[in-house]
C-alpha positions in Angstrom: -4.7 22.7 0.6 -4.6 21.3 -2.7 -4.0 23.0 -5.7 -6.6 23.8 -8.1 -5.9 22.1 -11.4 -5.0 18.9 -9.1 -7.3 16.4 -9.1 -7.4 12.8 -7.4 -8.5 11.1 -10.6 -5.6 12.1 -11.8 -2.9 10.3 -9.3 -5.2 7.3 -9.2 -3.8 4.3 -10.7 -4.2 0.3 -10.7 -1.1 -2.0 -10.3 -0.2 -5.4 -9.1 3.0 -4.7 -6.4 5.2 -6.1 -9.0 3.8 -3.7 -12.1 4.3 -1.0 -9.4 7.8 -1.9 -8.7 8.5 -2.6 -12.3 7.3 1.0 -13.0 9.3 2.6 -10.4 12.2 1.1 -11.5 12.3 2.0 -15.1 14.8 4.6 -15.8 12.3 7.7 -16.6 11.4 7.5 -12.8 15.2 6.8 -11.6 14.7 5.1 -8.1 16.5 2.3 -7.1 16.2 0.1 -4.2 12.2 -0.2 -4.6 10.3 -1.6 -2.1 6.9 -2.1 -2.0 4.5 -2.6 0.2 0.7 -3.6 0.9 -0.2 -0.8 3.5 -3.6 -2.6 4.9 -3.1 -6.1 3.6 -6.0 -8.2 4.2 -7.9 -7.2 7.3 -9.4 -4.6 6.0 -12.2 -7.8 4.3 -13.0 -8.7 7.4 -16.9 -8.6 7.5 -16.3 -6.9 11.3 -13.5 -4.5 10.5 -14.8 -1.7 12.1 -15.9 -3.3 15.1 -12.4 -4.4 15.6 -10.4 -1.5 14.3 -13.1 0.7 17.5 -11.5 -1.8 19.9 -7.9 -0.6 20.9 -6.4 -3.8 21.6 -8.3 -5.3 18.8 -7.0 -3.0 16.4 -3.4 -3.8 17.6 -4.1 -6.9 16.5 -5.0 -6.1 13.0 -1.7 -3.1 12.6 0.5 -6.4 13.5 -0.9 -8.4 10.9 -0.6 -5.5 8.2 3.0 -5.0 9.6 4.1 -8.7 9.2 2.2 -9.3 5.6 3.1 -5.8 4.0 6.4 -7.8 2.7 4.7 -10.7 1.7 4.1 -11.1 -2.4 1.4 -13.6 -1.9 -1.1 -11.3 -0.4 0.1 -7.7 -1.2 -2.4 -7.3 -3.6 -5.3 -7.9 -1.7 -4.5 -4.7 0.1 -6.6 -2.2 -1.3 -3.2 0.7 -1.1 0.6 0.2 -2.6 3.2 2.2 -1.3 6.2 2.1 -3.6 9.4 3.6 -1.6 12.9 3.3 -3.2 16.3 5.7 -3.1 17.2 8.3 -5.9 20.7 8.0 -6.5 
């Protein structure tokens, strides 16, 4: 359950991956090692997606190309989520 005075609005925020990384690396947050990573990368465009995300093996499909692209700089930001994920030393 969330707590009352917490509001999505308020964690909501707009970054390119490397802005994100950027911000999780500066010293007020303190992580290190960040990673970043587009968490639906592009298939979620397709015109069909939830035809083929209903269709198990179809939808294997599409969690393998999020896997291999969720690394990739060129297309992270078309994913519509960042995950940021580093180490506090």
């Amino acid at each position: 359950m969330k707590p009352a005075a917490w509001s999505i609005s308020q964690r909501r925020s707009l970054h390119r991956p490397d802005e994100l990384k950027a911000e999780v690396e500066q010293p007020a947050a303190g992580f290190a090692k960040v990673e970043v990573f587009g968490i639906e990368g592009p298939v979620w465009i397709l015109p069909d997606f939830e035809n083929r995300w209903r269709d198990p093996r179809r939808q294997q499909g599409l969690l393998m190309i999020a896997r291999r692209l969720e690394h990739e700089p060129s297309v992270q930001g078309v994913s519509a989520h960042l995950l940021a994920v580093g180490e506090k030393p």
